[in-house]
C-alpha positions as CSV (number, residue, x, y, z in Angstrom):
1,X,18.4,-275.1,123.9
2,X,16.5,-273.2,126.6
3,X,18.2,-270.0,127.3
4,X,17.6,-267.9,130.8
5,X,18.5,-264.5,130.8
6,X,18.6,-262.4,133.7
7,X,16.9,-259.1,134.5
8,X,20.4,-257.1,134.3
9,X,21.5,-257.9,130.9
10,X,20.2,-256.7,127.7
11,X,20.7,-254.4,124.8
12,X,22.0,-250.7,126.2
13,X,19.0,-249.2,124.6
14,X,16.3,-250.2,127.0
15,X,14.7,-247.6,128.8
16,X,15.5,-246.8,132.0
17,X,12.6,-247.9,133.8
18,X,13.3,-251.5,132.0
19,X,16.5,-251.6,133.1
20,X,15.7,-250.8,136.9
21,X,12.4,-252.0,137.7
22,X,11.8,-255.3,134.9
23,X,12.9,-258.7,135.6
24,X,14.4,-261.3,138.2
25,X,17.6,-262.4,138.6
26,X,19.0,-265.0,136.1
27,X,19.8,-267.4,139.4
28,X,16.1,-267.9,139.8
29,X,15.0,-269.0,136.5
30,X,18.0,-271.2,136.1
31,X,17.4,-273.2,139.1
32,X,13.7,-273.3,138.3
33,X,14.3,-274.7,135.1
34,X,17.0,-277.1,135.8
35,X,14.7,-278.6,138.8
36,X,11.7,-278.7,136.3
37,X,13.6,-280.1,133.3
38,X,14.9,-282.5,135.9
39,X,11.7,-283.4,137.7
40,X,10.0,-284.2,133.5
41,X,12.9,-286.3,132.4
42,X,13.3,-283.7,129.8
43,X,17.4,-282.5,131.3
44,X,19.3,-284.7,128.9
45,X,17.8,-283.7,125.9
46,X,18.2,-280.0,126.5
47,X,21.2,-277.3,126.7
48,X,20.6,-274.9,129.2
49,X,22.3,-271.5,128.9
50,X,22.2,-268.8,131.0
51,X,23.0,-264.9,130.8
52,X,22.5,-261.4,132.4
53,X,26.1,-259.5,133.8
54,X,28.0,-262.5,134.1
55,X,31.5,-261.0,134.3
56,X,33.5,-263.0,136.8
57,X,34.9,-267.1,136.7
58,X,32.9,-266.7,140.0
59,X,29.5,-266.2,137.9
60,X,30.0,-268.7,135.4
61,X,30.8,-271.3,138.2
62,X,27.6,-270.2,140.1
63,X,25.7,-271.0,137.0
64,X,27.2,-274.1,136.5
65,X,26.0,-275.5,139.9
66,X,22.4,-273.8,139.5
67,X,22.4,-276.0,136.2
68,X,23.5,-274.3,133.2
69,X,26.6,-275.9,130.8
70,X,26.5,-273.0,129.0
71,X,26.7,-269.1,129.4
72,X,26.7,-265.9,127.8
73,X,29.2,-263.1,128.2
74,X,28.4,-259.6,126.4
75,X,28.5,-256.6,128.8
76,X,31.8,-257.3,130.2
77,X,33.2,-258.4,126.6
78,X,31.9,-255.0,125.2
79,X,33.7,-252.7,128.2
80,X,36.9,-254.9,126.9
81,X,36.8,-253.6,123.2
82,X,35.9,-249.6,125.2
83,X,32.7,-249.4,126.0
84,X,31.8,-246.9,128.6
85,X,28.1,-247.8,129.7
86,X,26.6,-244.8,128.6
87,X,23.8,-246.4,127.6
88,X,23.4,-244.4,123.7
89,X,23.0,-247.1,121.8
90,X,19.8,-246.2,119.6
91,X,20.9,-242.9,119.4
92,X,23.6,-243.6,117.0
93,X,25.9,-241.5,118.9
94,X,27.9,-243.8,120.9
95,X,31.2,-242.4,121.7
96,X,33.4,-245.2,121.6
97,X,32.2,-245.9,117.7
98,X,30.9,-249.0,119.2
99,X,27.0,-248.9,118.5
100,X,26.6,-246.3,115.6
101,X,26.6,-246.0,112.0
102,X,28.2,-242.9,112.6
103,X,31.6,-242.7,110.4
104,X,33.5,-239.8,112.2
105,X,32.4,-242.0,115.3
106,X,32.8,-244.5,114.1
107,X,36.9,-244.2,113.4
108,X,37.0,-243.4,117.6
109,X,36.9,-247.5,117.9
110,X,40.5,-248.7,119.4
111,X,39.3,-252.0,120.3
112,X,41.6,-255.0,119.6
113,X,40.9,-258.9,119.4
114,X,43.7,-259.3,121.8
115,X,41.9,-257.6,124.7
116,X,39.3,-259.8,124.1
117,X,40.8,-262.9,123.6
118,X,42.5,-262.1,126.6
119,X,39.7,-261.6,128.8
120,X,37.9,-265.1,127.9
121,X,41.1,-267.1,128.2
122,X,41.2,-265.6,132.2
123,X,37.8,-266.3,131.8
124,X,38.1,-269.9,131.6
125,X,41.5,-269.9,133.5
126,X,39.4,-269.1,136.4
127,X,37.0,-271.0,136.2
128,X,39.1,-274.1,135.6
129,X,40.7,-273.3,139.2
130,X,37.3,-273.1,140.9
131,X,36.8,-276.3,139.5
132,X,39.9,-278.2,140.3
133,X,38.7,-276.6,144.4
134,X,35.8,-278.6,143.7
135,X,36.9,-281.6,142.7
136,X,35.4,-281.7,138.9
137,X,37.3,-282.2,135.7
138,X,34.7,-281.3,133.6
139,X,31.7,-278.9,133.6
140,X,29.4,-281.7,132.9
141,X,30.2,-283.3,136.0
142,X,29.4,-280.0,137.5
143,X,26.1,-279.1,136.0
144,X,23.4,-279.0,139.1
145,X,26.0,-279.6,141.7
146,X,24.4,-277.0,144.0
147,X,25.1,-278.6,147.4
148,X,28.6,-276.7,147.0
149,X,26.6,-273.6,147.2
150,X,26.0,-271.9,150.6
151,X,24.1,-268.8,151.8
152,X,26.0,-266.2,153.5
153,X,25.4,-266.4,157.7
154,X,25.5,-263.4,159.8
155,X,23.7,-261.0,157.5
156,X,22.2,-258.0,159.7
157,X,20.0,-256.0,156.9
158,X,16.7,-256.5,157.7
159,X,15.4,-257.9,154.5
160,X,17.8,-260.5,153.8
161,X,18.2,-262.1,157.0
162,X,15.1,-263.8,157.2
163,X,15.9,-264.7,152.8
164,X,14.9,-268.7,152.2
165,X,17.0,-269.4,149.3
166,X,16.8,-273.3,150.1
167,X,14.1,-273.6,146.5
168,X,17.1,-271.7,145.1
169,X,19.9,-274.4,145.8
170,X,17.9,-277.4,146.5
171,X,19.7,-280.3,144.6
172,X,17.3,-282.0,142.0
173,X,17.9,-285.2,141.0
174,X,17.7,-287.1,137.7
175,X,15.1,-289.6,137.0
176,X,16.3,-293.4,136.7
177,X,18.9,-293.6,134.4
178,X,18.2,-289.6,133.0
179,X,21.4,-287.4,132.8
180,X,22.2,-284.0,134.6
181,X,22.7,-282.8,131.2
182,X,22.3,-282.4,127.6
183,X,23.2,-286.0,126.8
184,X,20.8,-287.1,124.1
185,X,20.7,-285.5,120.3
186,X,17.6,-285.1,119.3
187,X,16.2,-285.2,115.5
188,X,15.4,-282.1,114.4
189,X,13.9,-283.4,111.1
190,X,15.7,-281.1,109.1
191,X,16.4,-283.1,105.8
192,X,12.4,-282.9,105.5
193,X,12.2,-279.8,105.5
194,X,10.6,-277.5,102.7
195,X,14.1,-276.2,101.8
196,X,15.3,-279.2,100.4
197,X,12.2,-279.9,98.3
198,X,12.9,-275.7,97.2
199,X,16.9,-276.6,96.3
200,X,16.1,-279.4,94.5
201,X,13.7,-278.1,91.9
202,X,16.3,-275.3,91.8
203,X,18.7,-277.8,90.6
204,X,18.8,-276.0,87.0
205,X,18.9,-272.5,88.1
206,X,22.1,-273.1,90.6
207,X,24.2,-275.4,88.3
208,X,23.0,-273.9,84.7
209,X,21.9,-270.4,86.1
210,X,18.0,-271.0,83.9
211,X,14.7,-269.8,85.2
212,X,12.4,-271.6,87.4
213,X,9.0,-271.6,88.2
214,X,7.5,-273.8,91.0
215,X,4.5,-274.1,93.5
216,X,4.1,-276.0,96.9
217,X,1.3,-275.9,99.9
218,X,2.8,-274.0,102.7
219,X,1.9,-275.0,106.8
220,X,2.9,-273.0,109.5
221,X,5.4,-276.0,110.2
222,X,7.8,-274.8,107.8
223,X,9.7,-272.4,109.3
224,X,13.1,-270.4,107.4
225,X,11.6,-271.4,104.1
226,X,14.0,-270.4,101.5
227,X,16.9,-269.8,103.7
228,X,19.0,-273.0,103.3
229,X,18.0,-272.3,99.5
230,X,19.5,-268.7,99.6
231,X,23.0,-271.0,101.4
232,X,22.9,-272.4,98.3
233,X,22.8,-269.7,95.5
234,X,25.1,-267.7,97.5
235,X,27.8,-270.9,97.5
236,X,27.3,-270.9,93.5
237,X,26.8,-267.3,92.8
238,X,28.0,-264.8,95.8
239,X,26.1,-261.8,96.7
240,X,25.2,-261.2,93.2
241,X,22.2,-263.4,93.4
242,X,20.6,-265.8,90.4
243,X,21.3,-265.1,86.7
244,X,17.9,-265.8,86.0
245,X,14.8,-265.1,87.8
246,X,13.2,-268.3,90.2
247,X,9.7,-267.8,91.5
248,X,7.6,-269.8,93.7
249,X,3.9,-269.9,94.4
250,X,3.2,-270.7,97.8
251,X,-0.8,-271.5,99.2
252,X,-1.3,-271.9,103.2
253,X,0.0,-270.7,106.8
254,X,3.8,-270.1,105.8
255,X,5.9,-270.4,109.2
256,X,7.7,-267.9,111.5
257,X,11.3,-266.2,109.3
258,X,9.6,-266.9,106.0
259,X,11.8,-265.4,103.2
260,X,14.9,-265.2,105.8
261,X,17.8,-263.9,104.2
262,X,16.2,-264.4,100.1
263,X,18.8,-264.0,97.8
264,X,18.9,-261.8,94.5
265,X,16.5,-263.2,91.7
266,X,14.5,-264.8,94.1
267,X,10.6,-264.2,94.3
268,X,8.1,-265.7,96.9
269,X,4.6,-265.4,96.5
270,X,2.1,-266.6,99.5
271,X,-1.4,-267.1,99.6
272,X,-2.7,-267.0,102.6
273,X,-1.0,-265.4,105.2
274,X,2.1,-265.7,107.4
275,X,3.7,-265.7,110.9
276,X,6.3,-263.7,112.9
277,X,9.7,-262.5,111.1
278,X,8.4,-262.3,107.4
279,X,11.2,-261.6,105.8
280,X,14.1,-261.1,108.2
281,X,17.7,-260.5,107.0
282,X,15.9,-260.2,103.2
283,X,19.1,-260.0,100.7
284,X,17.8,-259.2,97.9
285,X,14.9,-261.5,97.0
286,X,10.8,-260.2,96.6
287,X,8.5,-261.4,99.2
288,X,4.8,-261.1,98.2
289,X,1.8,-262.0,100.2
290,X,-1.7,-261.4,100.0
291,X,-4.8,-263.3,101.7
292,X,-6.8,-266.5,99.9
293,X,-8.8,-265.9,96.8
294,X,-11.3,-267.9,98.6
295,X,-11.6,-266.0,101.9
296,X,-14.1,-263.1,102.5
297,X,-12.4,-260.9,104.5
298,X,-11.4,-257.7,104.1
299,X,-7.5,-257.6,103.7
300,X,-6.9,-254.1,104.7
301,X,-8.6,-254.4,108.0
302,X,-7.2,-257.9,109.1
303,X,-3.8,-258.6,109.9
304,X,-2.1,-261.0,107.4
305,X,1.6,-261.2,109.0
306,X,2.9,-261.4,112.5
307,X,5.7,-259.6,114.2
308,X,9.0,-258.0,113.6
309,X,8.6,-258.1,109.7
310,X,11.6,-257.2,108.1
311,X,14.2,-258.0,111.0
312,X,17.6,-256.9,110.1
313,X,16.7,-256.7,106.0
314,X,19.3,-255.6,103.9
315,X,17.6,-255.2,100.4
316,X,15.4,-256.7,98.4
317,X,11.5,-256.0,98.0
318,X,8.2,-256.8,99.4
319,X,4.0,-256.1,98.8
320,X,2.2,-257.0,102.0
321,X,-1.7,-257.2,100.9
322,X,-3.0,-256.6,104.4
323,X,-2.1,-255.4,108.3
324,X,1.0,-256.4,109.4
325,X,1.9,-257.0,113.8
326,X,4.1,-255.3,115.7
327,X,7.5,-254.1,115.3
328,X,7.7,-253.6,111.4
329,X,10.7,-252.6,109.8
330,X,12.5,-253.4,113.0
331,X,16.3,-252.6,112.2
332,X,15.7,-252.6,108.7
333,X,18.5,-251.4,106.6
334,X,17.8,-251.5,103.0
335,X,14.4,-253.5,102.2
336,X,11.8,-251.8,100.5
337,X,8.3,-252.9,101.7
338,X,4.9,-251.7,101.1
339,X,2.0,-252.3,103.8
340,X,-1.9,-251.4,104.5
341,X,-1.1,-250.8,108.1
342,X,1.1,-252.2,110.9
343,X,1.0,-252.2,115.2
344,X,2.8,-250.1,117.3
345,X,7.0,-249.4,117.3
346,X,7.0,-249.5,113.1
347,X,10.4,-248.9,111.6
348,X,11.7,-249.1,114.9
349,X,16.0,-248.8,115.2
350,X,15.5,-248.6,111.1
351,X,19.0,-247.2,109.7
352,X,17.9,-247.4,105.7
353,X,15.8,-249.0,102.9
354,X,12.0,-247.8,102.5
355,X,8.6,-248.6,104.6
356,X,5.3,-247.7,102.8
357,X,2.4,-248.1,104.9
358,X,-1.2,-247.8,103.0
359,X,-3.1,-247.7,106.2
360,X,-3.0,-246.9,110.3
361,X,-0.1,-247.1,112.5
362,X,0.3,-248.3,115.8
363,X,2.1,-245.7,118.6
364,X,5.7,-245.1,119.2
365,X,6.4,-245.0,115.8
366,X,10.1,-245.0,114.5
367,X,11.8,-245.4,117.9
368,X,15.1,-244.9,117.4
369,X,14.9,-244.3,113.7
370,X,18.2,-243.2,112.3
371,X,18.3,-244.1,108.6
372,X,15.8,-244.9,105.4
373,X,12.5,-243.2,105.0
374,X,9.3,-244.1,105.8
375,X,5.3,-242.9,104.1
376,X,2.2,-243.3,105.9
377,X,-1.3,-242.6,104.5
378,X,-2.3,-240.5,106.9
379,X,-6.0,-240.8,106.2
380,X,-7.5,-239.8,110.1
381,X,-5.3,-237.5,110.3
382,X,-3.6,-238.7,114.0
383,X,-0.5,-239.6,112.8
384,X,1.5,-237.1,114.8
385,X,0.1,-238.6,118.1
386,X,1.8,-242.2,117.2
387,X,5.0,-240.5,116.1
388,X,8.3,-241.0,118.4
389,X,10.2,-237.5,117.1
390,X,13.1,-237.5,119.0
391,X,15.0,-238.7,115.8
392,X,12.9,-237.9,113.2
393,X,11.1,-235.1,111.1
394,X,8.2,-234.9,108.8
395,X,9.7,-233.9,105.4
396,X,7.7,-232.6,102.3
397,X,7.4,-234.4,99.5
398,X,9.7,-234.2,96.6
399,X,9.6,-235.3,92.8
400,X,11.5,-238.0,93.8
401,X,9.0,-239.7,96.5
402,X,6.3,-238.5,94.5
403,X,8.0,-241.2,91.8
404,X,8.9,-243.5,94.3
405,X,5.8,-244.3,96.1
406,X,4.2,-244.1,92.5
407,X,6.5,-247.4,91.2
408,X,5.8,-248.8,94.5
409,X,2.2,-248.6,94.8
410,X,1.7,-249.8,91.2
411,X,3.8,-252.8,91.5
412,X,2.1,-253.4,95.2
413,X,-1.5,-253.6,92.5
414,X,0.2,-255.5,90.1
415,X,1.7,-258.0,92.7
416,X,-1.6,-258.5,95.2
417,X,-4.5,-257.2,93.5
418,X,-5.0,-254.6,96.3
419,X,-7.7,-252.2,96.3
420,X,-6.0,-250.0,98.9
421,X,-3.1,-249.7,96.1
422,X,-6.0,-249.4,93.5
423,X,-8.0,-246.4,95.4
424,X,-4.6,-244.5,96.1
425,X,-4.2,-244.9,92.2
426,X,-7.1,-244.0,90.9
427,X,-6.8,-240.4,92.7
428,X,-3.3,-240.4,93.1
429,X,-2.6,-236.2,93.2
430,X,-5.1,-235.7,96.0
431,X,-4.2,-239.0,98.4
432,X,-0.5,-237.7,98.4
433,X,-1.5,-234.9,100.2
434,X,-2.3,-237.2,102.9
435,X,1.0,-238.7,103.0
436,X,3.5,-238.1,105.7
437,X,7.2,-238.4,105.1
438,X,9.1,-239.8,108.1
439,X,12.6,-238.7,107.7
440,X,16.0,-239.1,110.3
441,X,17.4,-235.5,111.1
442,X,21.1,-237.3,111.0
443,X,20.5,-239.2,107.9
444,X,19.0,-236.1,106.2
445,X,21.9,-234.2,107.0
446,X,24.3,-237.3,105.6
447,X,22.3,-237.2,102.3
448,X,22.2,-233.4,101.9
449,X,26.1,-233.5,102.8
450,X,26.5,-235.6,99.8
451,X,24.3,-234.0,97.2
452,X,26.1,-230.6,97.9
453,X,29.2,-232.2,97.3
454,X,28.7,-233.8,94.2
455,X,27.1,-230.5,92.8
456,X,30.6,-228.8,93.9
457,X,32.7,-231.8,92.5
458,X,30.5,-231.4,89.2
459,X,30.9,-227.7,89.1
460,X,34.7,-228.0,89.6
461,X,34.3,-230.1,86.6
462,X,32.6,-227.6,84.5
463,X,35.2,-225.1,85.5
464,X,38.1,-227.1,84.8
465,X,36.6,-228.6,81.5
């Protein structure tokens, strides 16, 4: 699938400038790609989708005849269920209790499936009679048709009149006996894939619930690793995970979402290093990674992982021997991770779990943070420059981070042999002075909330005992 999204789409938290002055219209990348696909022979093997404000049977029909048999509707779906456009999405304040955590904001939502339903069946309805005006009974038949498309005559502004849109609407056509659209499957390969090598030596642990120990070579070619595995123990056992631990030894490159969604009692080990979205949706499972025992560089000042480490992680554990890219921590929501430095926009949209970084940051640091806690060895002293306070504070330390990042760091030593984690160690009292404690005002105030009232509902107790 090859997906075109136009400039006016997007998530509701994109700045301002983005949102007015990035991108092109989705009209010109579809057309572009349905010629090119077109002009390669490549059309029938490919689904192309297109998105960006499409609200009307009117855009979905333009689409179709620019070359896309697929589209995506969000914008207008969302203002169905109540959303009001005001653009407060990763301030966790959305007034509608659409995008927040909030729970008093939360209970504001008076969206119903009906609406919704409603809106996609008109949707199609209307599309359907475009259609039928045209002549087609199916939207395959209609894919590229762009000779029914015309450009308005008799425009007077001065910067449209002389518009050539002809690229735009020019009708490609298919190479000998290739097809307008997707027409052939193609094979994926996906019963080679590491996963089913992983399930099957987990045979024992998902039909007996015993422990399992296994190793494999890793190339950046295997991509998901242990996600079609965590399908499995999640068929035999739920959300509560393995009875009994299984860990695996990996050696190599692994691939881009290693450790996606790992279930409880799960532990991957890599060798080596690893690519983009390390450990998105983690559920549970420990991720550990740390560089060759034959290399020679130093792993604290060379980047080991990609980007967007973390994605969406909902628990679980991981130890990170080395720099991690971009993005870390990215909507995290319950992972606890330990790091010797990450790129810029760490722990950005982060609504819970814990981020430990051993090292630099990069700037813009926890955009749009408004849960979980984050510590960063603040060694040079220019942390506050990289900071993005508009949601956050930097808290003191209490007894109970001081014992936190102490279990942490230890089993990050124990795990990857670090000598970052073995330095902080060996002079533990005076390196936590250097640590700063990111902390969300709104989540602070949550957790406060709660502690008071257990000490009043344990009080009342002791009165009433």
């Amino acid at each position: 699938m090859v997906l075109i999204a136009g400039f006016d789409g997007g998530t509701g938290a994109s700045p301002i400038s983005s949102i007015k002055h990035a991108g092109l219209p989705w009209e010109l990348g579809l057309a572009e790609t349905h010629q090119t696909l077109l002009k390669n022979g490549l059309r029938n093997r490919i689904v192309v989708q297109s998105d960006g404000q499409m609200k009307t049977p009117r855009d979905l029909a333009v689409a179709t005849l620019l070359g896309a048999e697929e589209w995506g509707v969000a914008t207008a779906a969302l203002v169905v269920e109540g959303c009001i456009m005001m653009r407060k999405c990763h301030l966790n304040t959305c007034p509608v209790g659409i995008a927040t955590q909030n729970k008093t904001l939360r209970e504001r939502f008076d969206g119903r499936v009906d609406d919704v339903v409603t809106f996609f069946s008109y949707m199609a309805e209307g599309l359907r009679e475009i259609m039928a005006e045209l002549g087609y009974r199916t939207i395959n038949e209609m894919v590229g048709q762009s000779q029914h498309l015309k450009t308005r005559e008799n425009i007077g502004h001065w910067k449209y009149q002389n518009l050539d849109l002809s690229t735009v609407l020019y009708k490609a056509e298919p190479r000998d006996t290739d097809g307008m659209y997707c027409q052939r499957k193609q094979d994926h390969c996906i019963d080679a894939v590491l996963d089913r090598q992983l399930i099957s030596v987990a045979s024992d642990a998902l039909k007996e619930g015993k422990k399992v120990d296994a190793s494999f070579a890793i190339t950046n070619l295997d991509r998901s690793t242990g996600t079609m595995l965590s399908n499995e123990i999640s068929k035999a056992y739920k959300d509560s995970g393995l009875p009994e631990p299984m860990s695996v030894d990996f050696k190599g490159s692994a691939g881009q979402s290693f450790g996606a969604f790992l279930a409880k009692g799960v532990t991957f080990t890599v060798e080596g290093d690893a690519n983009d979205y390390w450990g998105k949706g983690l559920s549970g499972g420990t991720l550990v990674l740390y560089p060759d025992s034959n290399s020679d560089l130093i792993a604290e000042d060379n980047i080991i992982v990609g980007n967007v480490c973390f994605y969406g992680a909902t628990s679980g554990e991981s130890f990170i021997r080395g720099i991690a890219g971009e993005r870390f921590c990215v909507r995290n929501s319950g992972a606890k991770v330990v790091v010797e430095g990450i790129g810029d926009h760490g722990c950005e949209y982060m609504t819970g779990g814990v981020a430990i970084v051993l090292g630099q940051t990069g700037r813009n640091f926890a955009a749009g943070m408004s849960g979980g806690v984050a510590y960063v060895w603040d060694q040079m002293k220019d942390f506050k420059h990289k900071l993005n306070d508009e949601l956050v504070d930097i808290d003191p330390l209490d007894d109970e981070d001081i014992q936190l990042l102490k279990t942490m760091i230890t089993k990050h030593h124990e795990l990857t042999g670090s000598t970052v984690a073995d330095m902080f160690l060996g002079n533990f009292e005076k390196n936590l002075k250097h640590i700063v404690k990111v902390m969300p005002r709104d989540y602070k105030a949550v957790l406060e909330a709660k502690k008071a009232a257990a000490a009043n509902k344990d009080e009342m107790e002791a009165i009433n005992g």
